[in-house]
DORO-151553 format. One line per 8 residues: their letters; for each residue x, y, z of N, C-alpha, C. Coordinates in steps of 0.05 Angstrom, whole numbers, plus 5000, padded with zeros to 4 digits. Example, Ala and Ser with C-alpha at 12.3 -4.5 7.8 and 13.67 -1.06 7.14 Angstrom:
as) 5264 4886 5156 5246 4910 5156 5264 4934 5156 | 5257 4955 5142 5273 4979 5143 5258 5001 5157
This chain:
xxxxxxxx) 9222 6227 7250 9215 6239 7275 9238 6256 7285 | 9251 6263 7266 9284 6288 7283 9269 6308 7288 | 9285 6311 7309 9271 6333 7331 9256 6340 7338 | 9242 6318 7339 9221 6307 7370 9230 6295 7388 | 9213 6304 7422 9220 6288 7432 9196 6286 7452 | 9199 6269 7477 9174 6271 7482 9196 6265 7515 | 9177 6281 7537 9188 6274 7570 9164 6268 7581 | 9156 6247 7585 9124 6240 7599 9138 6215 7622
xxxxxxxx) 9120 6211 7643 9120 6189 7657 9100 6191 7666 | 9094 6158 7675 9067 6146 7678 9075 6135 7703 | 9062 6132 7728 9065 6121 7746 9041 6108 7768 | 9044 6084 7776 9019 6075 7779 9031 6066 7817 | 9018 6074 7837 9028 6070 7864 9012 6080 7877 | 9020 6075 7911 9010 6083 7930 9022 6106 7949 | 9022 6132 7951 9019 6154 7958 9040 6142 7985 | 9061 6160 7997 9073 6157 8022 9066 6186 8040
xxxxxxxx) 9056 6200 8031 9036 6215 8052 9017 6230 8042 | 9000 6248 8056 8978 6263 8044 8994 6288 8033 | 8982 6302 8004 8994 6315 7996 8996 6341 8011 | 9011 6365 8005 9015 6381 8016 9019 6406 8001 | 8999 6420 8019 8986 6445 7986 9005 6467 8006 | 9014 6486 7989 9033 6511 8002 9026 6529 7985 | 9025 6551 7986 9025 6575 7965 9056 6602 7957 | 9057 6599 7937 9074 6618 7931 9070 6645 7947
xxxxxxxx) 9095 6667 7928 9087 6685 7946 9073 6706 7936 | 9067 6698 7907 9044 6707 7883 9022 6685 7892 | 9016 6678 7902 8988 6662 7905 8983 6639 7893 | 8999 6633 7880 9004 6600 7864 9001 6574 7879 | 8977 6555 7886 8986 6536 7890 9004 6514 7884 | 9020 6510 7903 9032 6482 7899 9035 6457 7913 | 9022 6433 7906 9023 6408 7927 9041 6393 7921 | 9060 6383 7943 9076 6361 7940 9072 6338 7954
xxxxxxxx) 9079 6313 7939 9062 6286 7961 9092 6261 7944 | 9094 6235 7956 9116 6218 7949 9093 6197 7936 | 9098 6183 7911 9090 6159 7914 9101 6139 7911 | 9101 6111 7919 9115 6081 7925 9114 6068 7908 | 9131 6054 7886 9123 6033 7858 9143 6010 7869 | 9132 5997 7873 9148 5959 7877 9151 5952 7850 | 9165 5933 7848 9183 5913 7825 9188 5888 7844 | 9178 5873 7839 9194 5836 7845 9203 5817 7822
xxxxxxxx) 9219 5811 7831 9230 5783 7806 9245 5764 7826 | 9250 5747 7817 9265 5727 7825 9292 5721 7825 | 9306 5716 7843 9336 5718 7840 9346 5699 7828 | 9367 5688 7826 9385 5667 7810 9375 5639 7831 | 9366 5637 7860 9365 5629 7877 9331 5611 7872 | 9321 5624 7860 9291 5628 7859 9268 5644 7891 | 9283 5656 7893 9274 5674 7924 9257 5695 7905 | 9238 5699 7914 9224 5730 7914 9245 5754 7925
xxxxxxxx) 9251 5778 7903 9257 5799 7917 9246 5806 7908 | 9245 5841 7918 9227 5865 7924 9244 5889 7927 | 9229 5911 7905 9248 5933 7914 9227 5953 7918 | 9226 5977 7932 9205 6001 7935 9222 6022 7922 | 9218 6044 7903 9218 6062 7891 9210 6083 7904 | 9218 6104 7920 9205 6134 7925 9200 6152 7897 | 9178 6164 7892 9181 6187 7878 9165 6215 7888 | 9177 6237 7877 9172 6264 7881 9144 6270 7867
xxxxxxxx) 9121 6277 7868 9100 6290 7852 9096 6318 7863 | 9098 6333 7845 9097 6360 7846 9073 6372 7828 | 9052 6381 7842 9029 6398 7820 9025 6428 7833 | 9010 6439 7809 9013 6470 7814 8979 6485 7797 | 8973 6500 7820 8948 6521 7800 8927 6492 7816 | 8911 6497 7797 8878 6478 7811 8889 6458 7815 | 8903 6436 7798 8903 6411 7808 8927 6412 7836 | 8937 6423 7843 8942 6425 7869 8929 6429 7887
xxxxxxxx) 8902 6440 7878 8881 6438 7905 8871 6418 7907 | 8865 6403 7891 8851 6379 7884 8873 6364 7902 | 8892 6352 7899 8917 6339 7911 8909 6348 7939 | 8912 6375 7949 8904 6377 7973 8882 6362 7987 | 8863 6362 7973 8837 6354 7984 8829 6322 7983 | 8847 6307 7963 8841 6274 7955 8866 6266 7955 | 8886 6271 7956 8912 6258 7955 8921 6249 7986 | 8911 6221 7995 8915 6218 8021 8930 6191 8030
xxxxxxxx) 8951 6195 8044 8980 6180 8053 8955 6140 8051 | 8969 6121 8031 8959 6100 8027 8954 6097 8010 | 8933 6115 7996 8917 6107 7967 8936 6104 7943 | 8923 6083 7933 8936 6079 7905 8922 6094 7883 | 8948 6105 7870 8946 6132 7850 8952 6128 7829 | 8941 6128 7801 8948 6135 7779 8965 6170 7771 | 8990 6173 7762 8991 6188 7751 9007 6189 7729 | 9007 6214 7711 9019 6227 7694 9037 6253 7693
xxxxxxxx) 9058 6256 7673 9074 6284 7686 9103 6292 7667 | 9106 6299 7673 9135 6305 7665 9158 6302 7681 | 9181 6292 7683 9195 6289 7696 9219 6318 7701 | 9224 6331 7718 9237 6354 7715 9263 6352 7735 | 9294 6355 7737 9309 6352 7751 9310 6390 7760 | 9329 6390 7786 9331 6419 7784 9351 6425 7810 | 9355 6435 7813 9380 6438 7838 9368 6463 7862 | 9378 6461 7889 9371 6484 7903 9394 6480 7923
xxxxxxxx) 9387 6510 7940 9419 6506 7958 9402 6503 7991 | 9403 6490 8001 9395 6475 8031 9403 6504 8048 | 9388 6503 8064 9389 6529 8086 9420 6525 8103 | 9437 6500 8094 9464 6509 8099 9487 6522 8080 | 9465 6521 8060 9484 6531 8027 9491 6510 8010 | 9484 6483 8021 9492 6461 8000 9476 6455 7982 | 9490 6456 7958 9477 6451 7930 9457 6422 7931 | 9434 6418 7922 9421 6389 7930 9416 6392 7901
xxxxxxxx) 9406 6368 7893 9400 6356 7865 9370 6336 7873 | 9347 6347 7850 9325 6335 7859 9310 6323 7838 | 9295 6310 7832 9274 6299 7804 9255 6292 7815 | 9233 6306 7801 9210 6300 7803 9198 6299 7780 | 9165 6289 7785 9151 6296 7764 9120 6309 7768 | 9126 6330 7746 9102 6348 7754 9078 6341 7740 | 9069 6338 7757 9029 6326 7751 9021 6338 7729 | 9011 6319 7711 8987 6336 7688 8961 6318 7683
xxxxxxxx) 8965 6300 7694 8941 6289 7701 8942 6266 7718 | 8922 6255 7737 8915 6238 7752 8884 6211 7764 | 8894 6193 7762 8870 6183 7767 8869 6167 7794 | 8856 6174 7823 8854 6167 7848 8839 6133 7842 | 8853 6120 7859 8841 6082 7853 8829 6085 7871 | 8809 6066 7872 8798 6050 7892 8783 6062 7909 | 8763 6078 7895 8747 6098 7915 8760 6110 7923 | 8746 6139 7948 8751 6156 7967 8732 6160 7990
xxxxxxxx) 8746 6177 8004 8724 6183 8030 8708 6209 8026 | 8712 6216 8008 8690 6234 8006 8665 6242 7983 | 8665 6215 7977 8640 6211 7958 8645 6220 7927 | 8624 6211 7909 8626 6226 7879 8643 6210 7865 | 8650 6190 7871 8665 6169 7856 8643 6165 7833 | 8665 6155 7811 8646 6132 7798 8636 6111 7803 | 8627 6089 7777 8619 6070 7793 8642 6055 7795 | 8656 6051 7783 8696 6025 7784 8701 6040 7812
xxxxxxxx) 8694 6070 7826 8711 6074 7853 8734 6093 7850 | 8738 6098 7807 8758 6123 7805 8748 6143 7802 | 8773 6165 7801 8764 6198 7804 8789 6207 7790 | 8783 6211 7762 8800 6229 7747 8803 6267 7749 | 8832 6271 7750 8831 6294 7751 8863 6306 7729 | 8852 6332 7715 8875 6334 7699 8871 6354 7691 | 8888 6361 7668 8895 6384 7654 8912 6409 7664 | 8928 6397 7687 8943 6409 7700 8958 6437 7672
xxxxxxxx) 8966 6459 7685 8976 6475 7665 9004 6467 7660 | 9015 6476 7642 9045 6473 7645 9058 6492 7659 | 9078 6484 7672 9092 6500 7689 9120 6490 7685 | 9143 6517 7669 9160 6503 7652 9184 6523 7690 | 9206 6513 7668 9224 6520 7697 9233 6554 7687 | 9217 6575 7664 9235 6593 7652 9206 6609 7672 | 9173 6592 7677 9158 6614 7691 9169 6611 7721 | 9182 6601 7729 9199 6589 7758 9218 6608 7762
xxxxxxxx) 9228 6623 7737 9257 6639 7741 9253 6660 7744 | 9267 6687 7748 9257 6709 7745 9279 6719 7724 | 9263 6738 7727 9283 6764 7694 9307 6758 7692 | 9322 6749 7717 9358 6747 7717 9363 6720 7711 | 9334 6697 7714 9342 6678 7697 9349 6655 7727 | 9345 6667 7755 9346 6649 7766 9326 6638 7785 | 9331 6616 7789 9299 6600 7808 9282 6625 7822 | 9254 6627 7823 9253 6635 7840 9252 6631 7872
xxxxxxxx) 9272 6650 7878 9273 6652 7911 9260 6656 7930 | 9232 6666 7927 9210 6674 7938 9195 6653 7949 | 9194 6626 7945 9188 6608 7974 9210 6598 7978 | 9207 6611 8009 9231 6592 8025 9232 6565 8026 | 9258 6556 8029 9272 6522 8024 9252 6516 8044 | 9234 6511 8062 9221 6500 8077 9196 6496 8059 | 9186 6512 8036 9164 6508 8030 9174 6504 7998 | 9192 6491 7995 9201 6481 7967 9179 6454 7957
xx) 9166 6443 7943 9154 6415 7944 9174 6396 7941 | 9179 6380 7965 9197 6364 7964 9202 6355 7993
């Protein structure tokens, strides 16, 4: 298997707010939303701990509308993605460092409120496009600048 490799992550949680669909300044959708993954074990003590995990989900093109429309602050979410790190400079000029992972596919738990479920209550959605960080750059090779840090997903 030399030189392969594979960047996927699987993440199974509950959403920390409703997603949030923005558009480029080419017309590209993009939604950003957090979701929550707990871990418990037991200490040396035998106590229950508990930790909560934030993560970044970032999607783009249709399944970002979709996120717009069913991705809502509570629900527990199946997803899939790629994990992508990337840096930007904060509207005071400071360099920030970010990871996320960008959606390529999703499966909504436990029903919705707006009908068309199956019968289990899920709603698969996927085939997100790829969106690498070189269609993100422009000709000179750097991020594009064209949404403002306010409408970065994140």
């Amino acid at each position: 298997m030399a030189g392969k490799s594979l960047n996927k992550a699987t993440l199974l949680g509950n959403t920390g707010k409703d997603a949030e669909v923005r558009y480029t300044n080419n017309g590209k959708a993009v939604a950003s939303f957090t979701i929550a993954t707990n871990e418990s074990w037991k200490d040396q003590s035998g106590a229950t701990q508990e930790r909560t995990t934030w993560h970044n989900i970032v999607a783009w093109g249709g399944l970002a509308e979709v996120c717009g429309n069913y991705v809502k602050k509570g629900k527990q979410i199946y997803v899939e993605g790629r994990i992508e790190n990337r840096s930007y400079d904060d509207k005071d000029g400071v360099k920030k460092y970010i990871s996320e992972i960008v959606l390529t596919d999703m499966i909504l738990l436990g029903g919705n409120d707006r009908g068309g479920s199956s019968s289990n209550g899920e709603r698969s959605y996927g085939g997100a496009p790829q969106h690498t960080n070189e269609q993100m750059a422009s000709p000179a090779g750097e991020f594009d600048q064209s949404v403002p840090d306010a409408d970065l997903p994140f």
